[in-house]
N, C-alpha and C positions, 0 to 999 in steps of 0.2 A: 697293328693287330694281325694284318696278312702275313706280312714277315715272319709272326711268331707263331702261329699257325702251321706255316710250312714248316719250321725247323722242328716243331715237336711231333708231326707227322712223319717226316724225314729220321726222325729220332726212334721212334717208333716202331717204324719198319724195320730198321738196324736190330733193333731187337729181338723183334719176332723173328729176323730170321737167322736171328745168332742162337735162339734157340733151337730153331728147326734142323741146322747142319749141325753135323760134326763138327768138334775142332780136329785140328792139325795130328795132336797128339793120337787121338783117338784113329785118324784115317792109319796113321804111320804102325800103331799097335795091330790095327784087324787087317792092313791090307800093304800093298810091295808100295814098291817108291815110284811108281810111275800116276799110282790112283793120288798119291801125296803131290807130286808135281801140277795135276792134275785140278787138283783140288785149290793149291796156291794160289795156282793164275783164273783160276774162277772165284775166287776172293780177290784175288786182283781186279779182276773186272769188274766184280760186284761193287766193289768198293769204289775202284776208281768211275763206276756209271751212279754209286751214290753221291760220290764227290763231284762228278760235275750236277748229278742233281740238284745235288746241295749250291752249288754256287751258280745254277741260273735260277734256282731259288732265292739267292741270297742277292743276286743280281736286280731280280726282281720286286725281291723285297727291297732292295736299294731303292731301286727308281720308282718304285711304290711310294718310299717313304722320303725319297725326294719331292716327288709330286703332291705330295700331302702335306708335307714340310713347306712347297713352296705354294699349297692352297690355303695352307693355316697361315705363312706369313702374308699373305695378300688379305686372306679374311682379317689376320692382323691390324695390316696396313688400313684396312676398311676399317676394321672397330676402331682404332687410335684416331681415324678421321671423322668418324661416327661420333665417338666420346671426345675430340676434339671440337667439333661442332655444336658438340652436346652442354660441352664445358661451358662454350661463350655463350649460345644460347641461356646457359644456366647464368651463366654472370650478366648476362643482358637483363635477365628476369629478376635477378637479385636486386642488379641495380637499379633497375626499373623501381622495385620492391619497397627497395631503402627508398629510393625518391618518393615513392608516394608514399611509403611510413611517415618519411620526413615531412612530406606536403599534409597527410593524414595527423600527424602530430601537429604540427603547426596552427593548421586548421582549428585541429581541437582546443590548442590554447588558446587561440583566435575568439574563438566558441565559446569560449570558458571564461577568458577575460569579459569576454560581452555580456557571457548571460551573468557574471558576479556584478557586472556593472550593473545590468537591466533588474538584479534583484534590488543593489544597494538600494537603487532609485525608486524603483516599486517600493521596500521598506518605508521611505523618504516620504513618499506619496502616500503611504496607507496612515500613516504618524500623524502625516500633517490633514489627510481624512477624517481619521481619527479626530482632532484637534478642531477641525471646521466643526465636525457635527457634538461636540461636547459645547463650543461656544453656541453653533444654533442650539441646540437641545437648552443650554442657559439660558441663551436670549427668548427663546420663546416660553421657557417657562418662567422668567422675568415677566414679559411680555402677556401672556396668561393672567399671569398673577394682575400685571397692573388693568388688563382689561378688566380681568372681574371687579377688581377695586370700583375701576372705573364706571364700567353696569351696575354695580351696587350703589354706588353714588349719584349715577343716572335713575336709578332706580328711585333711590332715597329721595330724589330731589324732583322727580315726576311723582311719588306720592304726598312729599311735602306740597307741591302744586297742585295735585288735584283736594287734598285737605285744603286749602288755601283757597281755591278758588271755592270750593265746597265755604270755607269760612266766610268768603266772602259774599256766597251767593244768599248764606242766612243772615249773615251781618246787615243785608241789602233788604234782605224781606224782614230781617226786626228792624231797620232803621226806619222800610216804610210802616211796619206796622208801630213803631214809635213815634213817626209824624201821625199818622193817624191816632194814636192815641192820644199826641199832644193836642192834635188840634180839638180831638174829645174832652180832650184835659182843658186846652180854651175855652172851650163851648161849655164847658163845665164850671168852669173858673166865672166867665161872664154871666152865668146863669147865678151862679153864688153869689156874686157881687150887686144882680140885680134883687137878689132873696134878700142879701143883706139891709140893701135899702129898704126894700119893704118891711124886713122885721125891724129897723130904727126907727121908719113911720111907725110902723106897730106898739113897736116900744113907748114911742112919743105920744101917739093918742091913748097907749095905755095908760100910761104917767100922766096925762091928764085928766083923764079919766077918774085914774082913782084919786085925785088932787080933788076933783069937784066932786068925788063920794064924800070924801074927807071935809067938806067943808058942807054937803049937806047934814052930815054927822053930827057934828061939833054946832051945828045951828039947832040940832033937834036933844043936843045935850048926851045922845047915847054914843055908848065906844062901839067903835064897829072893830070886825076882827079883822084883819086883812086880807087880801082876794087870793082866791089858788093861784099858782103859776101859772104862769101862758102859756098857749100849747107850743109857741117858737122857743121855748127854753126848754121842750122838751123832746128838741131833737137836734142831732149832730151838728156843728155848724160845719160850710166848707172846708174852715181848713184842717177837720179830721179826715175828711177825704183827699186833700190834698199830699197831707203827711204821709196816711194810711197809703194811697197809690205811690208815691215815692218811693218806700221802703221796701213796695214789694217788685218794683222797677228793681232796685238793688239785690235783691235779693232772685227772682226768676226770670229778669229779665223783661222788653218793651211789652209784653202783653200781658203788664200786671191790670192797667185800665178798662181793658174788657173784661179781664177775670174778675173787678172791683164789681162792675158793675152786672155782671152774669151775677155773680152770688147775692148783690143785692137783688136782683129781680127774683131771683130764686128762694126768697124771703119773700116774696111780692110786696117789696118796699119800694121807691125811689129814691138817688140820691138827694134829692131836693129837698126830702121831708123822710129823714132814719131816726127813727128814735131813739136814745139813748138806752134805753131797758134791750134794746136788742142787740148792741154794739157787740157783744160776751159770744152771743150767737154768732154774727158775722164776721167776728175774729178766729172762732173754732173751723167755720166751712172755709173761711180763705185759707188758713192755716193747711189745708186737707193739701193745698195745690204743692206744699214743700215740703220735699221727701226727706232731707236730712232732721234728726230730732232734733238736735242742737241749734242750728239756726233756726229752725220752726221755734223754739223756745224763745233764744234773742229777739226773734219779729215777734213773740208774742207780748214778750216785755217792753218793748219798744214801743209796742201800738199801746201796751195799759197804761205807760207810762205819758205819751201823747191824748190817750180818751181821759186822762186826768188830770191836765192841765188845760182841757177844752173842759 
């Protein structure tokens, strides 16, 4: 840029002052030939002081543009060392780059194979989770099922037990109250047995009795008409009470005896001495003790059909 500087400055002046003189023709036309000689060799000098101008100009701009030439190829030599440097570094860094891509890739398939593995197996493991808790969720609701069966059958069988023991705790209290009945029934029975004999004494001195009217009769020649019935044939013998308490043993169970005998006092009878005219009565008030029509009916036919064979 210095070099060219100077030569278009140098160029320059040339001009300006090629305008300013005269040329040659012009001195030779207005003036002699000494002002022309005169004139030559002052363009000779001008010239020849522009021309060496020009050439330690040119001089200069040489060794200008040498020294700039040889600081641009040294900055050269610098950059080419620089971007030399710069290269390997860069190919250090590449290859570094690649290695760890490569290590980074690797890695990742590395990574990648495991976690496909660690799902497969997770999958594997949630299936067969799965599969555990569907068998429990079965079993226990098998297991449910059979407990409740089982409670219900516990159940069943602790209310069969306590009816059972209930059964048997009345079975226990009618069996005593059917010993005691029986032995009422004994004591009933041997008291009939004892009535018996005294109504066949009775019977006996009746029968002779009227044997010896009958033969005071027949001596005094008049008919006699025969005597009222006895008052012992005018009432129940034992074993209407016997049959009677039986049937209603069968029919309401061991505390027919006391009920026999409540209803008779409730008459203000005794078994000992019931009159037959009342039997119709004491068959209606026992009757009261059984709720079903139907069987009240049968023990009614039952006992008419027993007070008519006594």
């Amino acid at each position: 840029m210095k070099v060219y500087d100077s030569l278009k400055e140098v160029v320059q002046e040339t001009l300006q002052r090629s305008k300013a003189s005269p040329t040659p023709s012009e001195l030779i036309k207005g003036n002699n030939a000494s002002m022309l000689n005169d004139a030559v060799e002052e363009l000779d000098k001008f010239v020849a002081h522009r021309i060496g101008k020009l050439k330690a100009a040119v001089k200069e701009s040489a060794a200008l543009v040498a020294s700039e030439a040889q600081h641009a190829e040294q900055v050269i030599d610098d950059l080419k060392t620089n971007v030399a440097v710069l290269e390997a570094k860069l190919r250090q860094t590449e290859d570094a780059s690649r290695s760890k891509d490569l290590a980074s890739q690797k890695t990742e398939e590395n990574f990648n194979a495991r976690i496909a593995a660690l799902e497969t197996k997770l999958k594997e493991t949630d299936e067969n989770v799965r599969a555990k808790d569907a068998a429990i969720k079965s079993l226990e609701q098998n297991n449910s099922a059979k407990i409740d069966d089982l409670e219900n059958q516990l159940k069943s069988k602790e209310k069969l037990l306590t009816n059972r023991s209930r059964e048997v705790i009345d079975l226990k209290a009618q069996l005593e109250h059917l010993r005691n009945g029986i032995k009422e029934m004994s004591s009933f029975f041997k008291q009939s047995e004892v009535l018996g004999v005294i109504e066949g004494q009775d019977k006996s001195a009746v029968s002779l009795k009227g044997e010896s009217k009958a033969a005071g009769a027949q001596a005094t020649g008049k008919a006699m008409a025969s005597p009222a019935p006895d008052a012992a044939q005018e009432n129940v013998s034992p074993e209407f009470f016997k049959q009677l308490t039986l049937e209603l043993i069968q029919t309401i169970g061991p505390m027919a005896p006391l009920i026999v005998r409540d209803h008779v006092k409730g008459l203000g009878e005794t078994m000992e001495q019931f009159p037959k005219a009342r039997v119709r009565e004491l068959l209606e008030t026992v009757s009261t003790e059984i709720l079903d029509e139907k069987v009240k009916t049968g023990f009614r036919e039952r006992i008419a059909q027993i007070n008519g064979h006594a």
